[in-house]
TILUM-376714 format. One line per 2 residues: number of its first residue (from 1); their letters; for each residue x, y, z of N, C-alpha, C. Coordinates in nm, 2 decimals. Atoms other than C-alpha are relative to their C-alpha. Layout:
<rs>
NUM	A	X Y Z X Y Z X Y Z ~ ...
</rs>
This chain:
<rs>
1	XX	-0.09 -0.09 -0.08 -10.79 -7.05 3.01 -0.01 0.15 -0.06 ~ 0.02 -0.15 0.09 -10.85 -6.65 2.98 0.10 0.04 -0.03
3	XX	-0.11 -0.11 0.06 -10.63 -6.36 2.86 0.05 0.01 0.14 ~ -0.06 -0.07 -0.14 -10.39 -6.24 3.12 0.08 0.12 -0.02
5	XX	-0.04 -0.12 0.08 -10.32 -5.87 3.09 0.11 0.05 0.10 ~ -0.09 -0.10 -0.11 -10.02 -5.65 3.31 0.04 0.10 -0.08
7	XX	-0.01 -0.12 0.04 -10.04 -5.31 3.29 0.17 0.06 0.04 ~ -0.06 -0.04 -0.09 -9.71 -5.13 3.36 0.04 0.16 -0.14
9	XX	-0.01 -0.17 0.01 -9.68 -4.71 3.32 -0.14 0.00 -0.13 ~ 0.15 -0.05 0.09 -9.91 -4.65 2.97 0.04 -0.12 -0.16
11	XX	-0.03 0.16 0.08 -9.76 -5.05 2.82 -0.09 -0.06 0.04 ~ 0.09 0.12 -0.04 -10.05 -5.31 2.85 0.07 -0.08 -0.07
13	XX	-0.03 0.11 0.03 -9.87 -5.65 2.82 -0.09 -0.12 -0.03 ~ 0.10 0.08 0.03 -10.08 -5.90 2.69 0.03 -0.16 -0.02
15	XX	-0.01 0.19 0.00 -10.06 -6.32 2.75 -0.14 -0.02 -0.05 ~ 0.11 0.09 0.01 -10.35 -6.47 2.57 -0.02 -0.16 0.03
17	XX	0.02 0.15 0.03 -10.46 -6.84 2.59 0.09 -0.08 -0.09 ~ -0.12 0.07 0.08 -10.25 -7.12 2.48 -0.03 0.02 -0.15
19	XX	-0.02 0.03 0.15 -10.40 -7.09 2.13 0.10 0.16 -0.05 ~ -0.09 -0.11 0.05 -10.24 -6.70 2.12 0.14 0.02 0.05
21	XX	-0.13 -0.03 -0.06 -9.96 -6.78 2.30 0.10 0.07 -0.06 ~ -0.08 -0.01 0.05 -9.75 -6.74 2.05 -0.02 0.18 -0.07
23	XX	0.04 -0.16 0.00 -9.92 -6.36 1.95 0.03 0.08 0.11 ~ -0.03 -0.02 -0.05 -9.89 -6.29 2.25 0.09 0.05 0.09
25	XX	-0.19 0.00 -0.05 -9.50 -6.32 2.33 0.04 0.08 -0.11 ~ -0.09 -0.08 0.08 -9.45 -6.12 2.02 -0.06 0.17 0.03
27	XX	0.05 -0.13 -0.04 -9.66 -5.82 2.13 0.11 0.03 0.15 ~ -0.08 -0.03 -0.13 -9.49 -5.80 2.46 0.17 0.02 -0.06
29	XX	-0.11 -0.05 0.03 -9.15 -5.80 2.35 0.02 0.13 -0.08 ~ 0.01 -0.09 0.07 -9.24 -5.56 2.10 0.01 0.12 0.09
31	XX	0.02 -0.11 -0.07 -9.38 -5.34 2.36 0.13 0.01 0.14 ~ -0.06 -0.02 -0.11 -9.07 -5.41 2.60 0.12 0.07 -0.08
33	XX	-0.11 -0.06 0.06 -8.85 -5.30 2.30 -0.03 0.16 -0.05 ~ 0.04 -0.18 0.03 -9.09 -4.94 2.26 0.05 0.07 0.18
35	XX	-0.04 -0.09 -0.12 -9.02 -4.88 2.63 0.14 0.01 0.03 ~ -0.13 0.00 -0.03 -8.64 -4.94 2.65 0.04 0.11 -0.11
37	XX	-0.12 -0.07 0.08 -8.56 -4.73 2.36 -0.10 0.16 0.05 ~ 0.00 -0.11 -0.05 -8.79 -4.46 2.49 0.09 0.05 0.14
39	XX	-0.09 -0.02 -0.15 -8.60 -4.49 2.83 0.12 0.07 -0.04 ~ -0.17 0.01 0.02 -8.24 -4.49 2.63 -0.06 0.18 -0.06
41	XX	0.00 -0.11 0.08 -8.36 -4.20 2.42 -0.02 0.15 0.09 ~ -0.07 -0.09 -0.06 -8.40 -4.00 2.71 0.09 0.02 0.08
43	XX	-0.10 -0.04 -0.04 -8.11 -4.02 2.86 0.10 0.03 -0.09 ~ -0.12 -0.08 0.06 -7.92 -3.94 2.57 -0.02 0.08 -0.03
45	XX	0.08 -0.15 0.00 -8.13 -3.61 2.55 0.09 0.01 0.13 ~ -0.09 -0.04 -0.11 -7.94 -3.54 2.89 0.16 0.03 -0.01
47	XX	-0.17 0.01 0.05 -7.61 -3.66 2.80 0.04 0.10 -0.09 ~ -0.04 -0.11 0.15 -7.60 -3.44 2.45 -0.05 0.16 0.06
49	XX	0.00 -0.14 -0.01 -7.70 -3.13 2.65 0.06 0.04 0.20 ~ -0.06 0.01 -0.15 -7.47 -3.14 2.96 0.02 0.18 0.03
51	XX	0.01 -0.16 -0.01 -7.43 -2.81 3.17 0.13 0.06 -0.05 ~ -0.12 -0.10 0.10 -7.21 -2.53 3.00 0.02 0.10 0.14
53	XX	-0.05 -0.12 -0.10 -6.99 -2.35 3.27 -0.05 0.13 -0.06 ~ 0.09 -0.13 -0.05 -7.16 -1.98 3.35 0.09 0.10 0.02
55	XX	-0.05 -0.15 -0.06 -6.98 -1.64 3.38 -0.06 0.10 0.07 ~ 0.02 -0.10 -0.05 -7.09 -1.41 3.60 -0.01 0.13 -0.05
57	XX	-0.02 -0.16 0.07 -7.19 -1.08 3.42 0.08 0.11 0.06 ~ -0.07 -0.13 -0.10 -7.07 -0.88 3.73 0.15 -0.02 -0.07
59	XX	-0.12 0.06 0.05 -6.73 -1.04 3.64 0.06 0.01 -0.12 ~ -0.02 -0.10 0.09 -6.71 -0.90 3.33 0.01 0.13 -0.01
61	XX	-0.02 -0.14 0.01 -6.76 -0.58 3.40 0.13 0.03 0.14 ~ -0.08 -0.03 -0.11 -6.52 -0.59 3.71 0.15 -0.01 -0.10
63	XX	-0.13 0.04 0.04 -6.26 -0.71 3.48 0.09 0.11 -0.09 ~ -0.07 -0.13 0.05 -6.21 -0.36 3.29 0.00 0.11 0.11
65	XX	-0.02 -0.07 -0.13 -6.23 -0.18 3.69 0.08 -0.10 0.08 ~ -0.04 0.09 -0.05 -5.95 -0.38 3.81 0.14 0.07 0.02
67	XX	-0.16 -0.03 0.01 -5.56 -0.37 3.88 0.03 -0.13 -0.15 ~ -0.07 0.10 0.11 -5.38 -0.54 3.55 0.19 0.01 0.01
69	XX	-0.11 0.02 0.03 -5.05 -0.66 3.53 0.02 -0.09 -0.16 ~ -0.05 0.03 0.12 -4.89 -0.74 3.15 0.13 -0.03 -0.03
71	XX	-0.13 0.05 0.04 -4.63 -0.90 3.01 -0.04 -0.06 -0.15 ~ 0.01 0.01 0.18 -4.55 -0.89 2.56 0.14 -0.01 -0.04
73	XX	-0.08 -0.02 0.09 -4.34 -0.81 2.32 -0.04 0.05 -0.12 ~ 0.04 -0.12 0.10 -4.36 -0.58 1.98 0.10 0.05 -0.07
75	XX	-0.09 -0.04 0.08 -4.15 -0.43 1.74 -0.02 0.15 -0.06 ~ -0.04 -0.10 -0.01 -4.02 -0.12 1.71 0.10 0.06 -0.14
77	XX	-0.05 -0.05 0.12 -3.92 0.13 1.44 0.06 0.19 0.03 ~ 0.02 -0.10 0.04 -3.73 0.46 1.44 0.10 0.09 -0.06
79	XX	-0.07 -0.05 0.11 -3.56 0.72 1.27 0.02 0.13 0.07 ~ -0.05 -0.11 -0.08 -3.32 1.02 1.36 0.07 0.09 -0.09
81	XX	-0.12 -0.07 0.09 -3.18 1.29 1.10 0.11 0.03 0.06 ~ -0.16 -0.02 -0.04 -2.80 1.32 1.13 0.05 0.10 -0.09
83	XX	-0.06 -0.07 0.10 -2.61 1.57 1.01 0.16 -0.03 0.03 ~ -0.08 0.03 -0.01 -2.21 1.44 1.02 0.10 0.12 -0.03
85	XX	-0.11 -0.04 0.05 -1.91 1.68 0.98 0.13 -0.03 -0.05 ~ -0.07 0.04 0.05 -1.60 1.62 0.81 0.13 0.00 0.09
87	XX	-0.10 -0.04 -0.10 -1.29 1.56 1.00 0.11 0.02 -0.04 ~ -0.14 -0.03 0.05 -1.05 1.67 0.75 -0.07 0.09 -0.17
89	XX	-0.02 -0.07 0.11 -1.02 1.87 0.41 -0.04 -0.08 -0.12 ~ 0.00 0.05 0.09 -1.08 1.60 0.20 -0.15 -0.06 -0.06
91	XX	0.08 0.03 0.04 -1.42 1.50 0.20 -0.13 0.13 0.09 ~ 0.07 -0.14 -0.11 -1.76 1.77 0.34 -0.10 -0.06 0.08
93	XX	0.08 0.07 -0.13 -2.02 1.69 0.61 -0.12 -0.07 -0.10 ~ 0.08 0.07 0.06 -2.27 1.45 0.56 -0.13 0.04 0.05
95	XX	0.12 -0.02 -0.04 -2.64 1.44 0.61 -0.11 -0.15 -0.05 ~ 0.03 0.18 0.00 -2.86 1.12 0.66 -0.10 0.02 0.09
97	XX	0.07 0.06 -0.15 -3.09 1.00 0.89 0.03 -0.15 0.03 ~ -0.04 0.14 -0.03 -2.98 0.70 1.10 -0.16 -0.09 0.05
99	XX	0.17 0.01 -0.03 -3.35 0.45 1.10 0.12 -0.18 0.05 ~ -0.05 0.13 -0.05 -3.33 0.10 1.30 -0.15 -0.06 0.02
101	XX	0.09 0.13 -0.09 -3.58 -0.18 1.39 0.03 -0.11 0.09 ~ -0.02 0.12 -0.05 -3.59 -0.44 1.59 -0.15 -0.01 0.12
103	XX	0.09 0.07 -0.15 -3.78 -0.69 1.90 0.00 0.08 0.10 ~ -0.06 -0.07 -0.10 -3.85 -0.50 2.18 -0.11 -0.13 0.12
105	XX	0.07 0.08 -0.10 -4.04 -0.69 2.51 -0.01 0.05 0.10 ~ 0.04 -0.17 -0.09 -4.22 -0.47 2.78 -0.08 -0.13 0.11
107	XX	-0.01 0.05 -0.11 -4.34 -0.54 3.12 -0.11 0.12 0.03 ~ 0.11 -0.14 -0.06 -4.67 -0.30 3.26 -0.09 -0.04 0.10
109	XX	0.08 0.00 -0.09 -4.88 -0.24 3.54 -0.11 0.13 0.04 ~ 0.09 -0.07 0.04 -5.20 -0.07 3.56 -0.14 0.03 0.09
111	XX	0.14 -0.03 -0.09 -5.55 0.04 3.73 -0.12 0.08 -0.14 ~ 0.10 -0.01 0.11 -5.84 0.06 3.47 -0.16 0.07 0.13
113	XX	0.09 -0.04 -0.09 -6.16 0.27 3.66 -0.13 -0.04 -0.17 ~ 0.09 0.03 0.14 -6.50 0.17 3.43 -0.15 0.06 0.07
115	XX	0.15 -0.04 -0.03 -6.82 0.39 3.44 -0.10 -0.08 -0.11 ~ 0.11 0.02 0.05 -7.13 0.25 3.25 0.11 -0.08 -0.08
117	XX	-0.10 0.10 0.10 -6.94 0.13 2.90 0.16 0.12 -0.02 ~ -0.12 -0.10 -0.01 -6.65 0.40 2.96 0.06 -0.11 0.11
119	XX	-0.10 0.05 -0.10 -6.30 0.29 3.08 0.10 0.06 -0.01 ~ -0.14 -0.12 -0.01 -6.03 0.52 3.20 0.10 -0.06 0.08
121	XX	-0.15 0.08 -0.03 -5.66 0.39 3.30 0.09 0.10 0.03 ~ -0.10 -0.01 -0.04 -5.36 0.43 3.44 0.11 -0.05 -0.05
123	XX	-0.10 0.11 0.00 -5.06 0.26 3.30 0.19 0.02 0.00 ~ -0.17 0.00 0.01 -4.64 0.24 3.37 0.03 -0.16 -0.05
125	XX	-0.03 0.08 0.05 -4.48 0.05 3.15 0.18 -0.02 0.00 ~ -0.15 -0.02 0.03 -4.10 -0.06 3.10 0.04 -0.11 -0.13
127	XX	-0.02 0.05 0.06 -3.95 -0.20 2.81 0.16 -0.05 -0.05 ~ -0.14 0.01 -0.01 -3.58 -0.36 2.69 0.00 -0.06 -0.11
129	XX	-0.04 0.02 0.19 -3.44 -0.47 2.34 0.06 0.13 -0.05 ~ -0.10 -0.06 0.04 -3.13 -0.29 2.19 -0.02 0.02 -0.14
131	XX	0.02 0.00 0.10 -3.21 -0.12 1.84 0.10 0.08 -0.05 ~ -0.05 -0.11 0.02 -2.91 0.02 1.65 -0.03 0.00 -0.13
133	XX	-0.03 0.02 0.07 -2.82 0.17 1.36 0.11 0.06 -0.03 ~ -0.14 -0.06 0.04 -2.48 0.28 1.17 -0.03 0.06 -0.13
135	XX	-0.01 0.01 0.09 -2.38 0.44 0.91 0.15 -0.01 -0.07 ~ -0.16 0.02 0.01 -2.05 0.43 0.75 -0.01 0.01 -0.19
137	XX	-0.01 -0.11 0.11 -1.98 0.64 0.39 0.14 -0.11 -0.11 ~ -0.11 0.08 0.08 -1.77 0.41 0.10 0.10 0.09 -0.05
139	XX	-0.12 -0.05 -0.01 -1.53 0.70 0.11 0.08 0.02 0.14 ~ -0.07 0.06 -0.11 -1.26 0.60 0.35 0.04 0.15 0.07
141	XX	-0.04 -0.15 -0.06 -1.19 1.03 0.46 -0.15 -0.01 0.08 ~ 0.16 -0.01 -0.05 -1.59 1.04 0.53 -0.04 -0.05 0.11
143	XX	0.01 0.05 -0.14 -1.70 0.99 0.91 -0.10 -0.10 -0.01 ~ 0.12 0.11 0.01 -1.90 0.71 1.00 -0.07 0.03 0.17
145	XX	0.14 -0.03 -0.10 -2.17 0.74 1.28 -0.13 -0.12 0.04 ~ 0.03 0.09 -0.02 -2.37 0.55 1.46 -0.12 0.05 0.14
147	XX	0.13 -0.05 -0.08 -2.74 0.53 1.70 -0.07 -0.09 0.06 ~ 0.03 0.14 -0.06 -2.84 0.26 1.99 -0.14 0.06 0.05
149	XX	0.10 -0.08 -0.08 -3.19 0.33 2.14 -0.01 -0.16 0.09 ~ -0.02 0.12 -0.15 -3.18 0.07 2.48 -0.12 -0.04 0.09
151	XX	0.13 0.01 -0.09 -3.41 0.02 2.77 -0.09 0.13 0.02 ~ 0.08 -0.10 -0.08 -3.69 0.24 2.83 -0.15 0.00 0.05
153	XX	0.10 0.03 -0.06 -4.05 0.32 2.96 -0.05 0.12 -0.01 ~ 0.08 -0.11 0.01 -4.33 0.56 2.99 -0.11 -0.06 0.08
155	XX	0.09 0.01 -0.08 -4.64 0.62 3.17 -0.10 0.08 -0.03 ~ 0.15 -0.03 0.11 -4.98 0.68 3.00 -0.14 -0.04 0.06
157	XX	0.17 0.02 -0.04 -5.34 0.74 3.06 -0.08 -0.06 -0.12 ~ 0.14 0.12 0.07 -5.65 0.53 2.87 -0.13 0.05 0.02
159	XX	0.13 -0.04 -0.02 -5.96 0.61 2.79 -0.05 -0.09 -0.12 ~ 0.04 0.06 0.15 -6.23 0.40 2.56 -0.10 -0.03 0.01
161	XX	0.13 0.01 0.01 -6.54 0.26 2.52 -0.01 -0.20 0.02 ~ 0.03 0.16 -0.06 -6.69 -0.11 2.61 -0.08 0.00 -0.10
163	XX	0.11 0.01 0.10 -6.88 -0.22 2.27 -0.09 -0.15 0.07 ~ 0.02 0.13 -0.09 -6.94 -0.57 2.47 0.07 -0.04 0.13
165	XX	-0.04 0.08 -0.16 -6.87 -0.75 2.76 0.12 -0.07 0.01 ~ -0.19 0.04 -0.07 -6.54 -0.89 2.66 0.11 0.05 -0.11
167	XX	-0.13 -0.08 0.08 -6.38 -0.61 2.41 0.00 0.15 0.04 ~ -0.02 -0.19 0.00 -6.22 -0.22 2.48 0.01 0.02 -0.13
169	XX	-0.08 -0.07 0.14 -6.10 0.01 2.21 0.02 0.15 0.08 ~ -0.07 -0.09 -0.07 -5.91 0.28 2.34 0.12 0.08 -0.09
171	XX	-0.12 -0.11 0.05 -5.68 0.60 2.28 0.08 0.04 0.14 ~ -0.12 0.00 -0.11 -5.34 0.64 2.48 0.06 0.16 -0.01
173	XX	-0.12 -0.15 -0.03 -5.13 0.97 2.60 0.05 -0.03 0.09 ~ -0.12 -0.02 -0.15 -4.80 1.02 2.82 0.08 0.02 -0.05
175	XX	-0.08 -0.06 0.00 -4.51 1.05 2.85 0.13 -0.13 -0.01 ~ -0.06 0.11 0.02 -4.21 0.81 2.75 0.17 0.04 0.03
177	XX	-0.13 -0.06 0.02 -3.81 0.81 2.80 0.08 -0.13 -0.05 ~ -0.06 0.15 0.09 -3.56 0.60 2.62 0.13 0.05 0.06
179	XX	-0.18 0.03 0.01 -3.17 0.53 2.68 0.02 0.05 -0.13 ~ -0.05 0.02 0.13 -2.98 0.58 2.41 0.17 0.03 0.00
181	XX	-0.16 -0.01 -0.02 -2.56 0.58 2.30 0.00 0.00 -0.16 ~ 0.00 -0.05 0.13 -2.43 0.74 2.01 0.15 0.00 -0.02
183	XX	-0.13 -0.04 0.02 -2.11 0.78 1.80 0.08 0.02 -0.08 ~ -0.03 -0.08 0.13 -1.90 0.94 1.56 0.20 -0.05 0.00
185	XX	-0.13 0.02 0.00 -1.57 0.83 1.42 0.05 0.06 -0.17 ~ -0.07 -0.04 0.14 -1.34 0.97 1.11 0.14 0.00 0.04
187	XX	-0.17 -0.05 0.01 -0.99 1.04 1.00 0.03 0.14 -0.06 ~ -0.02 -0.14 -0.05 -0.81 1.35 1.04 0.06 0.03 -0.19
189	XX	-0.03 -0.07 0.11 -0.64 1.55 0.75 0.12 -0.08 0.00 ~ -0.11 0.06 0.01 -0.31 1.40 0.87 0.01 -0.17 0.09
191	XX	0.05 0.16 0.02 -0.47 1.00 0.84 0.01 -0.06 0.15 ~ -0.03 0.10 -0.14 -0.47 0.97 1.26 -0.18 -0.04 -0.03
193	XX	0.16 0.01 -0.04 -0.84 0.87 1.37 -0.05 0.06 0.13 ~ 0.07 -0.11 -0.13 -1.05 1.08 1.58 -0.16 -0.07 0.02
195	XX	0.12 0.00 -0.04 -1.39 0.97 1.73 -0.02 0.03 0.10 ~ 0.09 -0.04 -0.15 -1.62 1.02 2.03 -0.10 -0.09 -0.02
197	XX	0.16 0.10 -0.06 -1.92 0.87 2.21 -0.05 0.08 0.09 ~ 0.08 -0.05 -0.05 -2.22 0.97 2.39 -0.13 -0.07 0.06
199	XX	0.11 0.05 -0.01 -2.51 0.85 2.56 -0.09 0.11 0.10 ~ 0.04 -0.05 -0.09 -2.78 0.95 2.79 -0.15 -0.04 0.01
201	XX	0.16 0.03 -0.02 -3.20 0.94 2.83 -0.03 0.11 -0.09 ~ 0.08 -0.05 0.07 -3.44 1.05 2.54 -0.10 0.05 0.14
203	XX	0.10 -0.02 -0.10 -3.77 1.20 2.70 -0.09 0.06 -0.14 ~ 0.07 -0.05 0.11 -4.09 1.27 2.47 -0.16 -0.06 0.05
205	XX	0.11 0.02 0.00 -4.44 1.27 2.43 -0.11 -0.13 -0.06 ~ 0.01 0.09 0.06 -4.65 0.97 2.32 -0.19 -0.03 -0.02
207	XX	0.13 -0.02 0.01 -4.95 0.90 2.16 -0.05 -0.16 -0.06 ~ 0.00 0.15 0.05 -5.13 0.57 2.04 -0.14 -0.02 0.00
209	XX	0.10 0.06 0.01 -5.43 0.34 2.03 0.01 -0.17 0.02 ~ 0.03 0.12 -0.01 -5.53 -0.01 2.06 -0.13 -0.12 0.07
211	XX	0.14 0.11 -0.05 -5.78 -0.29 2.15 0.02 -0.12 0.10 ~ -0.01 0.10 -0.06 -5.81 -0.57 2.43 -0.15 -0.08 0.03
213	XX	0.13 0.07 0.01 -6.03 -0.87 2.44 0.03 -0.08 0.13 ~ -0.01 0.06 -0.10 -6.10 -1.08 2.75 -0.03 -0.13 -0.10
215	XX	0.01 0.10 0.03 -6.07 -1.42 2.71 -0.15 -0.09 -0.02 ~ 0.12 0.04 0.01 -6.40 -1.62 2.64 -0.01 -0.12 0.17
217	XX	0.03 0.10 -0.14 -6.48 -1.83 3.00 0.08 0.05 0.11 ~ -0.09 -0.02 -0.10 -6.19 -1.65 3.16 0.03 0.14 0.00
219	XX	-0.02 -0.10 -0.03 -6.26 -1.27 3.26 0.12 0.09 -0.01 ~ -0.12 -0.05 -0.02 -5.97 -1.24 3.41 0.14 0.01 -0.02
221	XX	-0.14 -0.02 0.08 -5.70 -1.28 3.13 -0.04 0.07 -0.11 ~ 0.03 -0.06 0.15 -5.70 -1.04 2.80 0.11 -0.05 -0.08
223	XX	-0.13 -0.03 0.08 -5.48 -1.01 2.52 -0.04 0.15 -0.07 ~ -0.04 -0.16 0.01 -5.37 -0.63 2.39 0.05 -0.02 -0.12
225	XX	-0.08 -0.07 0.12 -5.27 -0.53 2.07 -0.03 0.16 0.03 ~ 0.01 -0.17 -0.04 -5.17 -0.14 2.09 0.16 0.01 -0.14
227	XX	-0.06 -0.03 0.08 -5.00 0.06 1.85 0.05 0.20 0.02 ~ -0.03 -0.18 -0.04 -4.76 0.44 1.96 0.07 0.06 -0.07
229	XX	-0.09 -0.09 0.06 -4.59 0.69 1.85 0.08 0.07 0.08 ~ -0.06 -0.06 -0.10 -4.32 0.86 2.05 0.09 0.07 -0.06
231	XX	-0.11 -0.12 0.16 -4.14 1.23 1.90 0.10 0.02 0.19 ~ -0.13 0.00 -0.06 -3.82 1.21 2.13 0.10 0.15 0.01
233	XX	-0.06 -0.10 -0.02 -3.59 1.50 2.21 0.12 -0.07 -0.07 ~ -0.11 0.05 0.11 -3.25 1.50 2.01 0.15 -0.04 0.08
235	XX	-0.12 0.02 -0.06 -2.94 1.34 2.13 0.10 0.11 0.02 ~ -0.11 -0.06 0.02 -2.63 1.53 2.24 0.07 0.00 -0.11
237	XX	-0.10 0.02 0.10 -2.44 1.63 1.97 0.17 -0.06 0.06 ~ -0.09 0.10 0.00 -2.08 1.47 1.97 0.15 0.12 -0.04
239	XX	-0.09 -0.09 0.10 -1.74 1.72 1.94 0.11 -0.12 0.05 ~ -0.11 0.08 -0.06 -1.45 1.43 1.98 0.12 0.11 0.06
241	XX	-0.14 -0.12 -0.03 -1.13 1.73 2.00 -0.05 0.10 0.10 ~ 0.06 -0.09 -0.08 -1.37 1.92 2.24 0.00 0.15 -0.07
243	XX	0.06 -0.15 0.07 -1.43 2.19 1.94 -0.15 0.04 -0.07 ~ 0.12 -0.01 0.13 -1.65 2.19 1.65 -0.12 -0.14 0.04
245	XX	0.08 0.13 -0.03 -1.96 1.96 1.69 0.00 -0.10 -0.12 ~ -0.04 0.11 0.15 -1.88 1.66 1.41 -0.07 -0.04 0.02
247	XX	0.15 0.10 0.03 -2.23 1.49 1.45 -0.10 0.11 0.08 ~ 0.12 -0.06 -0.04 -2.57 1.67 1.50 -0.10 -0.10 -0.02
249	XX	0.15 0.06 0.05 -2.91 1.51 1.55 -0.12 0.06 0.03 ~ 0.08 -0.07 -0.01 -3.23 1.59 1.51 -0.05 -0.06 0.10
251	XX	0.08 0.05 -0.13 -3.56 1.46 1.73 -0.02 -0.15 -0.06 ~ 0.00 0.12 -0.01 -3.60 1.11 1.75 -0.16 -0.05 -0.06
253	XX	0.12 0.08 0.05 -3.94 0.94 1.57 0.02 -0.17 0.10 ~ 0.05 0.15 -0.04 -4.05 0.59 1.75 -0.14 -0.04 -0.03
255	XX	0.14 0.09 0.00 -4.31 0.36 1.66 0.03 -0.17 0.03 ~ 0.02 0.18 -0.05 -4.39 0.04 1.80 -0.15 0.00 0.02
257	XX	0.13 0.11 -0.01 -4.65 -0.25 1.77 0.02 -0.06 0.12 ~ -0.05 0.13 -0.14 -4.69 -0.43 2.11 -0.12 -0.07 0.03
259	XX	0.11 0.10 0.06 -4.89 -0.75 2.14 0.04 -0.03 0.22 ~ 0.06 -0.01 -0.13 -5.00 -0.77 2.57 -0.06 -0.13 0.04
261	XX	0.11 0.12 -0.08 -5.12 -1.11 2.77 -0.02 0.08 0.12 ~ 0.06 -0.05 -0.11 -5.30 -0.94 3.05 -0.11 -0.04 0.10
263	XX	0.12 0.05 -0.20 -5.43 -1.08 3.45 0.00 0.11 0.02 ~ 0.03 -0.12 -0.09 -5.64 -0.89 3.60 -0.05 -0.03 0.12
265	XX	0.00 0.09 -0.11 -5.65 -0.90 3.97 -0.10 0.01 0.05 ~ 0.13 0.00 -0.07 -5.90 -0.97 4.15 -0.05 0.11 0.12
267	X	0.01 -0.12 -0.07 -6.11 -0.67 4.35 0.03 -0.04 0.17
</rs>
């Protein structure tokens, strides 16, 4: 009895004669265990390089010429010389500056225009978080005083540069106004108590900087770190008896960190 051969793809299987039978059955299995692991071996080459979602280039660059809406929070620092007067004979005016910090949390909406790797902006912002401070003098004649800065907002232009496809860096100017309530209390020569209060709207110039990155797969969310400075106009001074002014202040210093999640909407 001859050989019996079956070819299949670039495997020749081979049956010999009853005397090789037994050669024969071990070749074949061999060769059915070289083609199964070549088969498996490519498809886990497939599997281990599955497709990787794609961003659209255009879509990056649309995402710094867009409308943006924001919503953060940031913390806030500022400081106001006081000068205090005396409200009796026994002690003389003070002089100080009243400084506060605290949480503030802002709210902005915006229009970014993007030439080549240039990006120019638009932005109004509003912000809310109550920062005071007091002071109050461990001589009981000596007035004590006090400085809230409240809700406020501003509206600022952007300009910056595109070093890649999903970061700004940018310089801010505008114009900012703040709340604020003020107030002065002492005791008189003849031990009544006299104070006042005051509030109204700061208004000041503002200057700053900061960076925003687009998310990696998702254009159209960033996050914002920015950092301002804002020189404030000076509170009303404060006369309680409607004479002499018993509290003076100067201009207002603000600085705030504010940290931005930012959609941008689609054109």
């Amino acid at each position: 009895m001859g050989d019996l051969s079956l070819s299949v793809g670039n495997v020749i299987l081979t049956l010999e004669s009853s005397g090789g039978l037994s050669k024969g059955l071990k070749q074949t299995l061999a060769a059915t265990g070289s083609l199964a692991m070549a088969l498996a071996g490519s498809a886990g080459a497939k599997a281990a390089a599955p497709d990787q979602p794609k961003v659209d280039p255009g879509r990056w660059a649309d995402a710094f010429d867009s409308w943006s809406v924001g919503f953060g929070a940031g913390y806030g620092f500022f400081g106001a010389p006081t000068t205090i007067d005396s409200f009796n004979t026994y002690s003389g005016p003070v002089s100080t500056t009243l400084n506060s910090n605290g949480p503030v949390a802002s709210f902005e909406l915006g229009k970014d225009f993007r030439i080549n790797n240039s990006v120019f902006g638009v932005y109004g912002d509003f912000h809310v978080g109550d920062r005071t401070s007091a002071f109050a003098s461990s001589d009981s004649y000596a007035p004590a005083a006090g400085l809230t800065l409240g809700e406020g907002g501003s509206l600022t232009a952007r300009a910056g540069f595109v070093p890649n496809q999903r970061t700004l860096f940018y310089g801010l100017f505008g114009w900012s106004w703040q709340q604020y309530a003020s107030s002065v209390s002492g005791t008189s020569s003849s031990y009544s108590s006299i104070g006042g209060s005051g509030s109204g709207v700061l208004n000041g110039p503002t200057i700053g900087f900061g960076a925003e990155m687009l998310f990696p797969n998702h254009p159209n969310v960033s996050f914002k770190s920015e950092y301002r400075f804002t020189h404030f106009d000076a509170p009303s001074p404060i006369s309680p008896d409607g004479g002499a002014d018993f509290i003076r202040f100067g201009n207002v210093d603000d600085q705030t960190v504010r940290f931005i999640l930012s959609f941008k909407l689609p054109q």
